[in-house]
C-alpha positions in Angstrom: 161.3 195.4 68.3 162.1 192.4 68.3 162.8 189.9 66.1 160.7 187.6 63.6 161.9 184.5 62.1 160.7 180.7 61.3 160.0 179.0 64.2 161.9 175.3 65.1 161.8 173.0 67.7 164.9 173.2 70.4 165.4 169.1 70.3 165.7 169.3 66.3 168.5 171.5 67.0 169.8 169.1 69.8 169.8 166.1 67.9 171.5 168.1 65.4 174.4 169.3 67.4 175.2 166.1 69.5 175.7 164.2 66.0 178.2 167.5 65.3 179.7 167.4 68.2 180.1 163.4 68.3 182.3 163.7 65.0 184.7 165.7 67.2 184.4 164.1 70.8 184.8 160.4 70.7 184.1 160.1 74.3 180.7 161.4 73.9 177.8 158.5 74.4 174.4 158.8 74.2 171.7 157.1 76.2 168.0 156.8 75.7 165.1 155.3 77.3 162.7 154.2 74.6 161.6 157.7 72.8 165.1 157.9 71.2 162.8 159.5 67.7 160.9 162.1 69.8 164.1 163.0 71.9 165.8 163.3 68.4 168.8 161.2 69.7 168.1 158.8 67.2 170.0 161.1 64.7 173.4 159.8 66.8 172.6 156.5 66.9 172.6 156.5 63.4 175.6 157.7 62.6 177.7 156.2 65.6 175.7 153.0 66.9 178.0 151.5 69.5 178.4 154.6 71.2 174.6 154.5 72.0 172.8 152.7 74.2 169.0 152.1 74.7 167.9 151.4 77.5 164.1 150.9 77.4 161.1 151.9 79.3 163.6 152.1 82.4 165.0 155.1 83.4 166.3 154.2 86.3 168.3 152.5 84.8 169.3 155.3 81.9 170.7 157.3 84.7 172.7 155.3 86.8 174.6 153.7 83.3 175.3 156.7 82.0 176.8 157.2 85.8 178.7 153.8 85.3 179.7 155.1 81.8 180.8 158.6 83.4 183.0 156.6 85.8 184.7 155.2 82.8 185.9 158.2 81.3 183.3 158.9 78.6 180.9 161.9 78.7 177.3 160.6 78.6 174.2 162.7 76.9 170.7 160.8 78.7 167.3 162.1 76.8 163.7 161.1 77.5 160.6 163.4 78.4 161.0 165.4 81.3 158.5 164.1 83.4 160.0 160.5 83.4 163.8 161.4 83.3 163.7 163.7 86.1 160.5 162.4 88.4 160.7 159.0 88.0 164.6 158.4 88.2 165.1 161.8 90.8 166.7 159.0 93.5 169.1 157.6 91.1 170.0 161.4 90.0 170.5 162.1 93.3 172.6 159.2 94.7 174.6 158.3 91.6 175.2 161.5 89.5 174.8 164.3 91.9 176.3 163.0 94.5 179.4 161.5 93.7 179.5 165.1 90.7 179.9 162.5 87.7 179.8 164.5 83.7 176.5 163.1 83.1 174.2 165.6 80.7 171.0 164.9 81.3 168.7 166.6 78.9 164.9 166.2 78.8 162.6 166.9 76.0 158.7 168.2 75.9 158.6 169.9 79.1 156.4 171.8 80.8 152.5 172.7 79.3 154.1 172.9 76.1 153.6 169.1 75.6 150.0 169.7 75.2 147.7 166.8 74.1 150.1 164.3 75.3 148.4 165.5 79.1 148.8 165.5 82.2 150.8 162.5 83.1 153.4 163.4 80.4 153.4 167.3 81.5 155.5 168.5 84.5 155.9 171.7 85.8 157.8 170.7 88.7 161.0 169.5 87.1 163.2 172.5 87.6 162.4 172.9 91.5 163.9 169.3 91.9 166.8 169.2 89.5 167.8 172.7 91.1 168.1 171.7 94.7 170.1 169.1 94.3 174.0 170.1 95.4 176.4 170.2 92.5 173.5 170.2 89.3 173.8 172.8 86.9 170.0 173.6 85.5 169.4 175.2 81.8 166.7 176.4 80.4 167.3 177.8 76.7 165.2 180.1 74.9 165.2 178.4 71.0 167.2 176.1 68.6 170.4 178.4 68.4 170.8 178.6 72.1 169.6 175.1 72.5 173.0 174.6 70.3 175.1 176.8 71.8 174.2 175.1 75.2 174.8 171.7 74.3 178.2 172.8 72.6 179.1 174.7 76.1 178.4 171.6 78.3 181.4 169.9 76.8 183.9 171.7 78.5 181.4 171.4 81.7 182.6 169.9 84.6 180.1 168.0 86.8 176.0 167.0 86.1 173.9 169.1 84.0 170.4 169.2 83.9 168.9 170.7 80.6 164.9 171.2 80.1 163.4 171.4 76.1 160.2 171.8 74.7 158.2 169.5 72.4 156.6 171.8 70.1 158.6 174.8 67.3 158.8 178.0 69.2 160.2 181.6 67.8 163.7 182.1 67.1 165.0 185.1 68.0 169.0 183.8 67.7 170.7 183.6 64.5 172.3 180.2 63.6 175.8 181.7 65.0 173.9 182.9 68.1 174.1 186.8 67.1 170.9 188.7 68.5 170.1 192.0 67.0 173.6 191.5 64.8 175.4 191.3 68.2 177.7 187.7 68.5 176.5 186.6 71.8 178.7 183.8 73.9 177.0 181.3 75.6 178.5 181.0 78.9 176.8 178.7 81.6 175.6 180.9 85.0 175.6 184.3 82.7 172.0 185.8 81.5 171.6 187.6 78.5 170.0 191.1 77.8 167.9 191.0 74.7 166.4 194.7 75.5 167.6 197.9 77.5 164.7 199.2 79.8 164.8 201.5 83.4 160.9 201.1 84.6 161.1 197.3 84.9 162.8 194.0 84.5 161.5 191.0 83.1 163.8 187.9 83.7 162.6 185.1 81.5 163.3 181.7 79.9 162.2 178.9 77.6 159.4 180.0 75.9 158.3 182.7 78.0 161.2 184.7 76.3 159.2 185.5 73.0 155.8 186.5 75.3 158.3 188.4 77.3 159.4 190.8 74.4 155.8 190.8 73.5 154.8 192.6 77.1 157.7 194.5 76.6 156.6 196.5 73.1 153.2 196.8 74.6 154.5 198.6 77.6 156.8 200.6 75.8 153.8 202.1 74.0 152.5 202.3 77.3 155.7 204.5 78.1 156.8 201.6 80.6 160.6 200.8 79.3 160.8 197.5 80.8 164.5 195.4 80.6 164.6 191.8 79.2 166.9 189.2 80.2 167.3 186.0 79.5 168.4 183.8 82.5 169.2 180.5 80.8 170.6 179.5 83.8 168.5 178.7 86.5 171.9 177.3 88.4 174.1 178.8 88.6 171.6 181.9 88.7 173.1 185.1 87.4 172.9 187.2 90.8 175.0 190.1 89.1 172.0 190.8 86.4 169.2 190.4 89.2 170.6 192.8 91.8 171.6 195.2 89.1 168.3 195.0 87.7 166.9 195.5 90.8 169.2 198.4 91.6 168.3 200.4 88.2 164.6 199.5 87.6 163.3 198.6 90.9 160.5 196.1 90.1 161.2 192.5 88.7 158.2 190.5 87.0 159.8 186.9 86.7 158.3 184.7 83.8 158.8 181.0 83.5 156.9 177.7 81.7 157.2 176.1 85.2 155.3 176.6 88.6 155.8 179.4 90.7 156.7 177.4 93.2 160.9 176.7 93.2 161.4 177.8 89.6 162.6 180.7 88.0 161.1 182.7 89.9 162.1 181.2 93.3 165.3 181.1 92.3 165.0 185.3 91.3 163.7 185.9 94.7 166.0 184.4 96.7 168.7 186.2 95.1 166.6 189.3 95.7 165.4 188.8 99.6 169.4 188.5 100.3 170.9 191.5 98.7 168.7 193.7 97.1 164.5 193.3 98.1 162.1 195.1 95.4 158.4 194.1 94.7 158.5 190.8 92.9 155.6 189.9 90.3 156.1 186.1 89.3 153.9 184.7 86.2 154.0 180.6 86.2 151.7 177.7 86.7 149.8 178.1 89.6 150.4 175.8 93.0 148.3 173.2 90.0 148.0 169.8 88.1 147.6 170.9 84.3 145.7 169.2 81.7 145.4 168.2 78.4 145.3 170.2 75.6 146.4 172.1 72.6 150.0 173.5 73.8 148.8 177.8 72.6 145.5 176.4 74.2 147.3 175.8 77.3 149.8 179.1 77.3 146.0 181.0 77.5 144.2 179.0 80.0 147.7 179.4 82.5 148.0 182.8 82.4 151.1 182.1 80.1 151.2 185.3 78.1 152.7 188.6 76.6 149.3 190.2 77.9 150.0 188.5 82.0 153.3 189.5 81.6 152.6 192.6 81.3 149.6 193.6 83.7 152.7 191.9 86.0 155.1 194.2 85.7 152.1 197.2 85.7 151.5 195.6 89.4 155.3 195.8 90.1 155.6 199.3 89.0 152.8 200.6 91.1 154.5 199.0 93.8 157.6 200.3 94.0 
């Protein structure tokens, strides 16, 4: 079964860990571009002002200073919504982080549908595809506030740029505060899923907030007598390839489930793994090839096909195909 606690929001918990984690690391910076309160980096610049820098309603500029600063020997954090740090500064990611493999962290807040009433101009579904083809760019994806902090503590000891994608609104916890599952210590270790449940019929890789609908289809298809497998691939890249070709190998049918389009996410990322070494029917649930719209962000889980109850009439499909 799995588990049931208070829900929290993943940039409360990043706010709360780069201010922890500043205390130890004097080289750590912080950059943000004008939404410094909704990014929760504002929680640093209080407690260590001239090691953060605002840079405005310019994020072109937020990227390539915290390049400049990277080049100096600090490690720069850069926050702001998704859709702006990653769509509107994608050529100065490219040419002045990526390229040249500066320590820049680059993690972006109310992501995907999630955002919800803020709409379609401040939604993006498109942000992992670009962040992930990019040579040298690590891409995470955690599933709550607990990961969310033990992700932010693992990047420290990260060489090279990492891009890392948060939602807006509180979602299910299902880690403990030391990042136990289950009473199980996990370790958070960048390109390495996790297994939240045991299942031979069917494997559901997941992450974000598509991790609590995932153990959702999971208990309904158990009662179905359908064991289904859950893992949580926090990493888009590196992607695990051990866990998806194992999975593969013992369950033979992979549903993919991700807060993201179809289209280069998750679940591109799963099959390409998958069309190389091991090919079993693939069922992918995502945002369709899509703009999205405004609304209330459960509204918009529904109306995308963003649920327990898709998840699992996918991995039905995947069964019956194998």
């Amino acid at each position: 079964m799995s588990q049931t606690k208070a829900k929290a929001a993943a940039r409360d918990a990043y706010g709360r860990t780069l201010v922890e984690l500043g205390r130890k690391h004097r080289d750590i910076v912080v950059l943000g571009a004008d939404l410094s309160s909704s990014t929760r980096i504002n929680w640093f610049a209080e407690e260590f002002p001239e090691r953060f820098f605002e840079c405005g309603v310019a994020e072109e500029n937020l990227i390539t200073i915290a390049a400049g600063l990277a080049t100096c020997g600090k490690m720069p954090f850069a926050s702001t919504f998704a859709v702006f740090g990653t769509e509107r500064a994608y050529n100065q990611i490219r040419q002045a982080i990526a390229y040249p493999n500066l320590n820049v962290r680059l993690v972006c807040t109310h992501s995907g549908v999630t955002v919800g009433p803020d709409g379609a101009s401040h939604q993006t579904t498109f942000d992992i595809a670009i962040m992930r083809v990019l040579p040298n760019m690590t891409v995470l994806v955690p599933t709550d506030a607990p990961e969310t902090a033990a992700a932010v503590t693992a990047m420290v000891k990260h060489v090279g740029p990492i891009y890392m994608r948060l939602g807006r609104t509180p979602v299910r916890t299902f880690y403990d505060d030391d990042y136990s599952y289950n009473g199980v210590k996990q370790r958070f270790k960048i390109g390495k899923s996790v297994e939240l449940r045991r299942g031979s019929d069917v494997a559901i890789i997941c992450n974000g907030v598509m991790v609590a609908e995932a153990m959702d289809a999971a208990e309904t298809l158990y009662s179905e007598g359908i064991d289904a497998r859950v893992i949580n691939m926090h990493t888009v890249k590196p992607i695990d390839e051990e866990a998806i070709i194992q999975a593969a190998v013992e369950t033979g049918a992979i549903v993919t489930a991700e807060e993201h389009s179809i289209i280069g996410g998750l679940g591109g990322a799963v099959t390409e793994v998958l069309a190389r070494k091991k090919p079993v029917p693939v069922e992918m649930v995502g945002v369709q090839d899509i703009f999205t719209e405004s609304g209330e962000a459960d509204e918009l889980l529904q109306l995308y096909g963003l649920t327990g109850n898709e998840i699992a009439s996918a991995a039905r499909r995947a069964v019956e195909r194998r």
